[in-house]
TIGU-613266 format. One record per residue (C-alpha): y negated, x negated, z negated; residue number from 1; residue in one letter. Coordinates in nm, 4 decimals, always signed. Layout:
BEGIN
v: Y, u: X, w: Z, nr: NUM, rest: A
...
***
This chain:
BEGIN
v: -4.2119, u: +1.6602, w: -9.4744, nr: 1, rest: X
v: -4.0760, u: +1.8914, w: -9.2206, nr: 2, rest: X
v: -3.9128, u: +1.5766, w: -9.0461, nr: 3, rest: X
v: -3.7217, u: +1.4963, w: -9.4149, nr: 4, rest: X
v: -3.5870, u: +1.8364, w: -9.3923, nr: 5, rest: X
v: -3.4568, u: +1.8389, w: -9.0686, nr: 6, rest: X
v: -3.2912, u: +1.5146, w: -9.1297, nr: 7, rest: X
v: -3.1622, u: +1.6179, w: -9.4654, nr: 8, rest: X
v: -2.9760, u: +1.9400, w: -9.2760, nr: 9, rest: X
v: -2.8503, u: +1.7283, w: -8.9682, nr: 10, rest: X
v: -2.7068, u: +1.4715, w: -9.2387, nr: 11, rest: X
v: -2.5351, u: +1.7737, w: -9.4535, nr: 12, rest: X
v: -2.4055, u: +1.8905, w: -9.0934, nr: 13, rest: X
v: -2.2048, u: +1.5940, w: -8.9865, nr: 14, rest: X
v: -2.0560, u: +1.5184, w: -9.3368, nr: 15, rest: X
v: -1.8752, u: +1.9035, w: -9.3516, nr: 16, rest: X
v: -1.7726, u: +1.8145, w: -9.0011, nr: 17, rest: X
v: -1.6558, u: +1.4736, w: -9.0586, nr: 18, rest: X
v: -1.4400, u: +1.5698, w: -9.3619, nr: 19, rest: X
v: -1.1474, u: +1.7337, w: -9.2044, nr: 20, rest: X
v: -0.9909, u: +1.4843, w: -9.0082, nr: 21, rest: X
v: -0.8092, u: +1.5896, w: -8.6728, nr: 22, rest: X
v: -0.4591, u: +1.7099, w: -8.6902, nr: 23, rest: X
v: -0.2047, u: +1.3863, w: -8.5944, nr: 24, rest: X
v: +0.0360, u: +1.4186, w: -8.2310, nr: 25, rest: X
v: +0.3573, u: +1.5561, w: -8.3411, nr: 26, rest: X
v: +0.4977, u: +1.2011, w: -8.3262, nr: 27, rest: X
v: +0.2707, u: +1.0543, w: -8.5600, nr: 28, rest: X
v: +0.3488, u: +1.2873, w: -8.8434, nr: 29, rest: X
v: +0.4159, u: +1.1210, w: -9.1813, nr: 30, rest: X
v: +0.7925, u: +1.1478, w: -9.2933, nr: 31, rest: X
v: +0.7050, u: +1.3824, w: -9.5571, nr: 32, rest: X
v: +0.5888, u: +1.6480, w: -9.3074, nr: 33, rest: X
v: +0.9200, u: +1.5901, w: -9.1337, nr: 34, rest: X
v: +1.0771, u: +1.6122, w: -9.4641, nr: 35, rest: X
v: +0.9267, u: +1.9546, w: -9.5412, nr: 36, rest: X
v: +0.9884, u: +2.0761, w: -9.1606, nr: 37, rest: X
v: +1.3939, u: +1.9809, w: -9.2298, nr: 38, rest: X
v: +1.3793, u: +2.1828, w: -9.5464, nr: 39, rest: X
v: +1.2777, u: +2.4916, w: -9.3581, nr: 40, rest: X
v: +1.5472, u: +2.4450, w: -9.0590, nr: 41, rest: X
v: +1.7996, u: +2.4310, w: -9.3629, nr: 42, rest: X
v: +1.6701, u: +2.7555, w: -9.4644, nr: 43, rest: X
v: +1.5480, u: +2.6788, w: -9.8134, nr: 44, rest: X
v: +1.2112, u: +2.7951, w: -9.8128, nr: 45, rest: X
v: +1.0483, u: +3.1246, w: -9.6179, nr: 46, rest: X
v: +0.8317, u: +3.0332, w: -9.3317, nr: 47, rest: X
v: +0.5033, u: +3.1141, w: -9.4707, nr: 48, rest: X
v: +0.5997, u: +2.8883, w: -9.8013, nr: 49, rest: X
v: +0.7056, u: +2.6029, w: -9.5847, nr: 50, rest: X
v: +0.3152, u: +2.6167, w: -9.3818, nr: 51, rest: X
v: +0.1934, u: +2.5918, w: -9.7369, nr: 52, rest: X
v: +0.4349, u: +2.2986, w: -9.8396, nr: 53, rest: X
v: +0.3228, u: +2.0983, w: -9.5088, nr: 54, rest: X
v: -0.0512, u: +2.1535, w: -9.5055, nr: 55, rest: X
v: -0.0832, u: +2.0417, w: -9.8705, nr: 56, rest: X
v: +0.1350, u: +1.7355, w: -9.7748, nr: 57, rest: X
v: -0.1015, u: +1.6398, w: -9.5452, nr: 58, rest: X
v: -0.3560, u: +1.6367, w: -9.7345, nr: 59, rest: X
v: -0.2163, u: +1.4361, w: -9.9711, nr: 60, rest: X
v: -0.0853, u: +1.1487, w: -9.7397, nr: 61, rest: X
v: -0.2347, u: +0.8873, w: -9.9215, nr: 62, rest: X
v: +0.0207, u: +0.9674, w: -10.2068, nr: 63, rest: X
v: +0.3309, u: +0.6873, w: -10.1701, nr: 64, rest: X
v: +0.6383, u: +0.8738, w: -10.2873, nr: 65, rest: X
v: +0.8116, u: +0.7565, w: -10.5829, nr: 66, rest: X
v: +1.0756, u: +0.4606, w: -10.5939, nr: 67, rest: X
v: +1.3160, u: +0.6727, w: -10.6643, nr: 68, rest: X
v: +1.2195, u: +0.9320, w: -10.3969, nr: 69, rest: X
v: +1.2024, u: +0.6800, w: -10.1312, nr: 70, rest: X
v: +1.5271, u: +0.5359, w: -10.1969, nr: 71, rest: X
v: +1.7249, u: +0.9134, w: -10.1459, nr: 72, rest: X
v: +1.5273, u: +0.9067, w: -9.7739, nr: 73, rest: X
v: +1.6279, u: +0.5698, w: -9.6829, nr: 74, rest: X
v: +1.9960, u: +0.6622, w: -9.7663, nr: 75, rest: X
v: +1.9566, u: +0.9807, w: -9.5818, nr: 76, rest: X
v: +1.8150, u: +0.8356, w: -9.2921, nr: 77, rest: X
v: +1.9417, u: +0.4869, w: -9.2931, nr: 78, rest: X
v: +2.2636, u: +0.4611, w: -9.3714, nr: 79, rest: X
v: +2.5220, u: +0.4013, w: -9.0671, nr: 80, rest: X
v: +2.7646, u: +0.6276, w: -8.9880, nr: 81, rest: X
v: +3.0546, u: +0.4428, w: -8.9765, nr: 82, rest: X
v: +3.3334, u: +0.6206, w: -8.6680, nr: 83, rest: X
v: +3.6835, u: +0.7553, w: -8.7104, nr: 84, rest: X
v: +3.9530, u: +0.5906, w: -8.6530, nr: 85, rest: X
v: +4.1964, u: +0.8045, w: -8.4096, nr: 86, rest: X
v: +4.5662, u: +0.7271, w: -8.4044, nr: 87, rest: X
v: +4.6020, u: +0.8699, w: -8.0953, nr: 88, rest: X
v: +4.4815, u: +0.7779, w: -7.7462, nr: 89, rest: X
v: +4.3215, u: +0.9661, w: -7.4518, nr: 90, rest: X
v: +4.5403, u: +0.9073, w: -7.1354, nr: 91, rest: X
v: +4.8627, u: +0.7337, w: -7.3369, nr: 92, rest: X
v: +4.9096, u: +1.0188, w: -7.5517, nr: 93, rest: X
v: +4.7324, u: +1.3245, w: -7.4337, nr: 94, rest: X
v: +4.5771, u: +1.4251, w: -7.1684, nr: 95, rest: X
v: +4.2194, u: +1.5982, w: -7.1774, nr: 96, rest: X
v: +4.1380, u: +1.8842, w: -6.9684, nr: 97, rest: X
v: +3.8244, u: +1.8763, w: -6.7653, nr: 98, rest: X
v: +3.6975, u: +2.1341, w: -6.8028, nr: 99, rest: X
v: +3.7994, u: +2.2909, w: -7.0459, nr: 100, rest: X
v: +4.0016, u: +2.5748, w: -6.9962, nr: 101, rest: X
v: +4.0462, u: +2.9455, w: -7.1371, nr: 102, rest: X
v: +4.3130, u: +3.0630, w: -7.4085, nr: 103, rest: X
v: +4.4709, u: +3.3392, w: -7.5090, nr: 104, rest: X
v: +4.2949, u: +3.4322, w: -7.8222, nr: 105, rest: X
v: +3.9018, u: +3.4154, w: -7.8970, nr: 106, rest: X
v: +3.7106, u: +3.1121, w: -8.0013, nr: 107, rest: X
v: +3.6924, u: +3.2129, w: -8.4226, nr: 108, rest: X
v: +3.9741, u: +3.0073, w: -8.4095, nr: 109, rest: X
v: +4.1547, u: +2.6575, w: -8.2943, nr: 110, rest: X
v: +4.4056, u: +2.7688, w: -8.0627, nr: 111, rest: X
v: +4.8117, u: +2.5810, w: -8.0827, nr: 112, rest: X
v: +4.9838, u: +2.6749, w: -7.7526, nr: 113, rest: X
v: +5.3475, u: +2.5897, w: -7.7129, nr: 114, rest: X
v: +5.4896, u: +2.6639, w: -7.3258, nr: 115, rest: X
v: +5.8557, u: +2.6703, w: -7.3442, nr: 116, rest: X
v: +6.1464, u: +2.8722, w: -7.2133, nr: 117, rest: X
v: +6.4871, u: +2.9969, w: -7.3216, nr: 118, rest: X
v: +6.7705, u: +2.8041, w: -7.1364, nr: 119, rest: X
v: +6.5362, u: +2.4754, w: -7.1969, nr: 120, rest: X
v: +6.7351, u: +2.2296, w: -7.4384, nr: 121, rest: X
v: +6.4683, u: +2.0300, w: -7.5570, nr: 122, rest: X
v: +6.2707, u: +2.3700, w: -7.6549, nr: 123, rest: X
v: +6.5599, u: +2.4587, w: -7.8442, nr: 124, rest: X
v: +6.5584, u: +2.1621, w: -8.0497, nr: 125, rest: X
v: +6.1756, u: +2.2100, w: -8.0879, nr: 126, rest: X
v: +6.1621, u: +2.5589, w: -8.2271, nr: 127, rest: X
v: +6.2429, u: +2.5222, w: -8.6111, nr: 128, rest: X
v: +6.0401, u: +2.1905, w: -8.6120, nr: 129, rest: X
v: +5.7478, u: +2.3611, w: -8.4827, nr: 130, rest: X
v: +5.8002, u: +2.7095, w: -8.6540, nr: 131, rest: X
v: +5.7980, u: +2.5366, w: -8.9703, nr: 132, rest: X
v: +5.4433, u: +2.3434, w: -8.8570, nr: 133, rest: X
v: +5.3193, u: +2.7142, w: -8.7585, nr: 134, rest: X
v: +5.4207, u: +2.8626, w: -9.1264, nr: 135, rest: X
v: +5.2037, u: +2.5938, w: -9.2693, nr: 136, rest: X
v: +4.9332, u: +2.5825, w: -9.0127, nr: 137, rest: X
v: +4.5533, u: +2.5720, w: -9.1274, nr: 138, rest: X
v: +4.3715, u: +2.9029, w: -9.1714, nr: 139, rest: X
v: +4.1340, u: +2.8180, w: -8.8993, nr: 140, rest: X
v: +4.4239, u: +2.7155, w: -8.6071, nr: 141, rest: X
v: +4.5937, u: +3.0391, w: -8.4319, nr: 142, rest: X
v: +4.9697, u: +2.9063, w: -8.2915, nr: 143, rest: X
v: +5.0918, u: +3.0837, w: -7.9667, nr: 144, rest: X
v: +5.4094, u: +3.0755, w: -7.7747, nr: 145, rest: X
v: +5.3782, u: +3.0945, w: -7.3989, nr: 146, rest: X
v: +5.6631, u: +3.1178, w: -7.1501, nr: 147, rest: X
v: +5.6691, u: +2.9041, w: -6.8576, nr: 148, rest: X
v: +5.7544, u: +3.0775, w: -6.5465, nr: 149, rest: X
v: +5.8788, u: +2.8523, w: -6.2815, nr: 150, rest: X
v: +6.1181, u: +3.0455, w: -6.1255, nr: 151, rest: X
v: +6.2640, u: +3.4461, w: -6.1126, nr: 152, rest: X
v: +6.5148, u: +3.3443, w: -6.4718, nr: 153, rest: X
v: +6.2198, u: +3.2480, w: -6.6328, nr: 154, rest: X
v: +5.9994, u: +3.5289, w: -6.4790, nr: 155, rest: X
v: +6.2927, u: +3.7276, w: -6.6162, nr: 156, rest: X
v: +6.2709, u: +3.5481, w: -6.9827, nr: 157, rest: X
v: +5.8935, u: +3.5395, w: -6.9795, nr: 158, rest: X
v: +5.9524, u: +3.9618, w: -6.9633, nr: 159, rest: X
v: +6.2139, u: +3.9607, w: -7.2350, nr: 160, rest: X
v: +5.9378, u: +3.7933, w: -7.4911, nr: 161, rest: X
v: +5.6582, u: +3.9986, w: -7.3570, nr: 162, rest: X
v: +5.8954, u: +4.3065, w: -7.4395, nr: 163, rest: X
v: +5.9751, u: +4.2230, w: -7.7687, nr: 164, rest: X
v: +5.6252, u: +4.0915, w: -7.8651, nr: 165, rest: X
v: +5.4872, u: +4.4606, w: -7.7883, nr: 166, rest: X
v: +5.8107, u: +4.6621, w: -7.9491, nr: 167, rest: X
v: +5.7501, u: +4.4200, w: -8.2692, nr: 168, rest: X
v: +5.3970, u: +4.4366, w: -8.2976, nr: 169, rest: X
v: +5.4421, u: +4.8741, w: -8.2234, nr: 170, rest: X
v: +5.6955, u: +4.8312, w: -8.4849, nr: 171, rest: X
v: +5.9900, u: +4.9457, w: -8.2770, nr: 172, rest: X
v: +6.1706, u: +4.6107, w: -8.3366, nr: 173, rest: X
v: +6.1994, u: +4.5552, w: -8.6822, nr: 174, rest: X
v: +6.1871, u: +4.1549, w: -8.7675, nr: 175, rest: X
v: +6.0727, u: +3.9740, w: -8.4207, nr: 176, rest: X
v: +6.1065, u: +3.6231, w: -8.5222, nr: 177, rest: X
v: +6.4597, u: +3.6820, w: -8.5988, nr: 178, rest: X
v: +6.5432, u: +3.8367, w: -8.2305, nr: 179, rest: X
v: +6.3020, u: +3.5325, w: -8.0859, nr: 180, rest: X
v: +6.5389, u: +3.2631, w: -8.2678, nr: 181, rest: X
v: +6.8690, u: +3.4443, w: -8.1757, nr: 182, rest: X
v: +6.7791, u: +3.4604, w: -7.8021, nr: 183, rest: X
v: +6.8259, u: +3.0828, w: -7.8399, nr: 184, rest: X
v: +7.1330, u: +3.1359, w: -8.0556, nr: 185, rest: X
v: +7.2957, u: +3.3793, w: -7.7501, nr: 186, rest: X
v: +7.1975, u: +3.0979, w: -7.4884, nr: 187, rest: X
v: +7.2805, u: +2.7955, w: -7.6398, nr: 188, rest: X
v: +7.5555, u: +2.8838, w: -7.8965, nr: 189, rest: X
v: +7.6931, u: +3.1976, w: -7.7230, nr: 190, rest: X
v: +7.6482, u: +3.1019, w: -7.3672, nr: 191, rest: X
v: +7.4545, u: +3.4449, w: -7.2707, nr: 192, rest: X
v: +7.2331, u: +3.2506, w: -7.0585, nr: 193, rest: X
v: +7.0695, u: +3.6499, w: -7.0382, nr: 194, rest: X
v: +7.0722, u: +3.6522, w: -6.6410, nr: 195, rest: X
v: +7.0114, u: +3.9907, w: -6.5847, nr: 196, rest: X
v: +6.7746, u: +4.3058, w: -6.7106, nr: 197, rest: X
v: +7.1093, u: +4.4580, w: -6.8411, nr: 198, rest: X
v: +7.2413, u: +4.1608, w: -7.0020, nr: 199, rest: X
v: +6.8539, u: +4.1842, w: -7.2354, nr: 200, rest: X
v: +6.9285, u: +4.5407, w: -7.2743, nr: 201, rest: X
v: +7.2106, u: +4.5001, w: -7.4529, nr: 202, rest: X
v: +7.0938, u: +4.2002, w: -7.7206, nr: 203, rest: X
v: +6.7379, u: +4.4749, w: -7.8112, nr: 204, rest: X
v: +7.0148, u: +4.7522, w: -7.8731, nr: 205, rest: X
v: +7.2024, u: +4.4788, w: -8.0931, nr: 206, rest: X
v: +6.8716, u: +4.4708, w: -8.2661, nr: 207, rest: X
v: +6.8557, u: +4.8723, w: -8.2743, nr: 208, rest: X
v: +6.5772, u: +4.9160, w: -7.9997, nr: 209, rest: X
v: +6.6844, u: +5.2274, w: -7.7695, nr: 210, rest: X
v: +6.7517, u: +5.2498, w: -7.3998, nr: 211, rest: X
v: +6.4653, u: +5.4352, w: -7.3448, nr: 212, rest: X
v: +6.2324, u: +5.2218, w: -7.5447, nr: 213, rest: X
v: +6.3590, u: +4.9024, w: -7.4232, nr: 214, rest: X
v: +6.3154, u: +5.0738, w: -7.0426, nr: 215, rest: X
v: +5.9428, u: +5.1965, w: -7.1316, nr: 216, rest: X
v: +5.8367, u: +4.8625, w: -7.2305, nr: 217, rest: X
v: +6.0247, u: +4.6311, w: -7.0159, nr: 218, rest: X
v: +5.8303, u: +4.8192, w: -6.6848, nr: 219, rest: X
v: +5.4892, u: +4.8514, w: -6.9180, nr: 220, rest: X
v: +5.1255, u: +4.7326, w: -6.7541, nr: 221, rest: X
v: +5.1022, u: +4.5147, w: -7.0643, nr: 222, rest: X
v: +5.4579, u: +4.3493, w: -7.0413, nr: 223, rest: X
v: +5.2887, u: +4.3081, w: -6.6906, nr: 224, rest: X
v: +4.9775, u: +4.2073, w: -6.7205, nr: 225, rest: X
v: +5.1238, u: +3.9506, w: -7.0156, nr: 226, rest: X
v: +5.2961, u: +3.7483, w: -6.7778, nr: 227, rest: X
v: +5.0444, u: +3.7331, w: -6.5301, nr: 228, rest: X
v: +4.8014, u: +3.5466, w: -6.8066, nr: 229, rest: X
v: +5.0962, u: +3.3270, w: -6.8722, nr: 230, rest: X
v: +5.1606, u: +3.2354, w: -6.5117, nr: 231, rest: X
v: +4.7777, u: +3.1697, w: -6.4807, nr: 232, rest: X
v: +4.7240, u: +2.9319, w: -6.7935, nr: 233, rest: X
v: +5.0372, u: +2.7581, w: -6.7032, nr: 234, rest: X
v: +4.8558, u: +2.6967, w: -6.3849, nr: 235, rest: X
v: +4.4923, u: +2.5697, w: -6.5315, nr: 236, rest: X
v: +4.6956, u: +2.3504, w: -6.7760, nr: 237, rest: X
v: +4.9051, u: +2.1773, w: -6.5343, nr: 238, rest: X
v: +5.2124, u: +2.2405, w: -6.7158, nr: 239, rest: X
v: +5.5109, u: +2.0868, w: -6.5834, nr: 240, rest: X
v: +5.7356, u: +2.0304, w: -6.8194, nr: 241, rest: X
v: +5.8409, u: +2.1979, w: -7.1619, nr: 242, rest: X
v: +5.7789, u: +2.2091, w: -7.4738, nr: 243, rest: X
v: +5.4638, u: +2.1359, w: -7.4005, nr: 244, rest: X
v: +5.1585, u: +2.1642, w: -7.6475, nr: 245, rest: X
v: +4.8175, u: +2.2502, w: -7.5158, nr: 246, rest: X
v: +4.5641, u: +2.2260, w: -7.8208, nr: 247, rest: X
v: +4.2201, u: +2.4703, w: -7.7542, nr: 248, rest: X
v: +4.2357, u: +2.4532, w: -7.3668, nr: 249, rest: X
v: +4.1233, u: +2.0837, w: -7.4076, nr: 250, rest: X
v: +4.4405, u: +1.8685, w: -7.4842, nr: 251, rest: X
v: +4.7810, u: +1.8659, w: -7.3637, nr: 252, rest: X
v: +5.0659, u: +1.6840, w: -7.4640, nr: 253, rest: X
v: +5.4258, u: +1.6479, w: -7.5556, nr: 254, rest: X
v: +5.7315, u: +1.4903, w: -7.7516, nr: 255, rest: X
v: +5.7368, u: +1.2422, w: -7.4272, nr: 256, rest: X
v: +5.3191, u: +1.1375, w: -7.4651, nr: 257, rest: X
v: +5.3563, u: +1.0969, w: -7.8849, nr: 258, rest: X
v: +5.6934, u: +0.9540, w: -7.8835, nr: 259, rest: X
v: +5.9199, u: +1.2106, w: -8.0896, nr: 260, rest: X
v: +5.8845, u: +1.5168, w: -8.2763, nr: 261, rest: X
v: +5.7483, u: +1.4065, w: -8.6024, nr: 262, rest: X
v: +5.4717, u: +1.1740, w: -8.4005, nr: 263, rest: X
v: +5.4219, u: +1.5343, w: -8.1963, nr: 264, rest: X
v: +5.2931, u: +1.6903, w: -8.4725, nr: 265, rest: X
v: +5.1215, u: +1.4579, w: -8.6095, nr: 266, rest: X
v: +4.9121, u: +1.4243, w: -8.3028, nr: 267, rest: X
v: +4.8822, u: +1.8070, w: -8.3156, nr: 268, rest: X
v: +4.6831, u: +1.8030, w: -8.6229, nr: 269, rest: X
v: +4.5007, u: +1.4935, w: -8.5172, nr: 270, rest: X
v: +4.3733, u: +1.6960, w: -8.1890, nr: 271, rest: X
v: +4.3199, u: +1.9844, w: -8.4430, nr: 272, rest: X
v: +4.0987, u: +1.7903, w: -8.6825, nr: 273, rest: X
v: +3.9095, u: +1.6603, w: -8.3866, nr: 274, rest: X
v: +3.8058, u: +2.0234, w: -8.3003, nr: 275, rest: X
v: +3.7128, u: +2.1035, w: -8.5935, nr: 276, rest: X
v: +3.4668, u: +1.8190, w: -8.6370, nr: 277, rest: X
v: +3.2806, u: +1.9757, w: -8.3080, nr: 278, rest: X
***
């Protein structure tokens, strides 16, 4: 009798033991566990809820899920993705930056950079064709102007925007896009090619900015420093010819590399839309 027993408790023994089967390797989880692990990586359930969710899925893997259920995961997980089609090509009409280099602004947004300079033809043409682009720019692309300083003129020029960026944003200059667009007028309509310190003098008073302003700013750190960032980007871009459009640090081009103006900004947004899919 005492034998029965003792095989009666061994029996009870290995059947509690044998009940809980042992957990499966990570890569032989059912789908629905993987399912249930998505949902919590998407932030739709609390992490304590989404323990519960996966232990009582596993105990229930013997459950098929219905038709209907099955046939959302095979579309989620099945279906190709099929790849955009670009207009534009790497190497005919952009170039891509390795690496990638800095901008001027922060990374909330997509930065535009246009390098151009004042006595430049081409950038003349360029400026209401792109100024309109920047008034109608998405919310999430930040368009910059960035003088190229190849020689002392520009050096000179790249000073005279500097200057009137920091009197217009202290509010000492009263409309700054205007005085940007008639620095083009004076050197390509007037023939004030602007040669000289005094010369820029002269067109801020025109635009009521006083001698001792315009002096305070024009020898300012910032004015400075300014040009010093622009010297150095022009450098990591490789920028040797203007306008030229450098799109996030990443891609630079021109009206040359897209074929004309209109093609230039469409490739513009095209580079844009690419960095936003990142």
């Amino acid at each position: 009798m005492k034998n029965l027993i003792w095989i009666a408790a061994i029996a009870l023994v290995l059947a509690a033991c044998g009940k809980e089967e042992p957990a499966a390797p990570a890569g032989d989880q059912p789908a629905a566990v993987e399912e249930a692990v998505g949902d919590k990586a998407a932030g739709e359930a609390t992490d304590e809820e989404t323990t519960e969710e996966v232990v009582e899925v596993v105990e229930e893997t013997a459950a098929e899920p219905e038709p209907e259920e099955q046939a959302i995961l095979l579309a989620q997980t099945d279906a190709p993705v099929a790849p955009r089609e670009w207009k534009y090509k790497e190497g005919q009409n952009y170039t891509r930056l390795v690496p990638t280099q800095p901008t001027l602004g922060g990374a909330d947004k997509i930065e535009v950079a246009e390098f151009f300079y004042y006595l430049c033809p081409h950038c003349d043409t360029f400026e209401p064709i792109i100024q309109e682009w920047a008034r109608n720019e998405p919310g999430n692309v930040r368009f910059v102007q960035i003088p190229a300083t190849w020689n002392q003129v520009l050096v000179l020029h790249a000073r005279l925007y500097y200057t009137m960026e920091v009197l217009a944003r202290n509010g000492v200059l009263a409309d700054g896009p205007a005085f940007h667009e008639n620095v083009f007028r004076e050197v390509h309509s007037r023939g004030n090619r602007l040669a000289s310190e005094q010369a820029i003098q002269r067109l801020f008073e025109r635009f009521g900015v006083s001698a001792e302003e315009f002096k305070r700013t024009w020898d300012s750190f910032e004015v400075a420093q300014k040009i010093r960032v622009a010297q150095d980007l022009m450098r990591r871009y490789n920028v040797s010819s203007t306008p030229t459009i450098v799109v996030n640090g990443k891609y630079r081009t021109g009206a040359a590399e897209a074929g004309s103006y209109p093609k230039l900004l469409e490739l513009i947004d095209e580079l844009v839309l690419r960095e936003s899919l990142r």
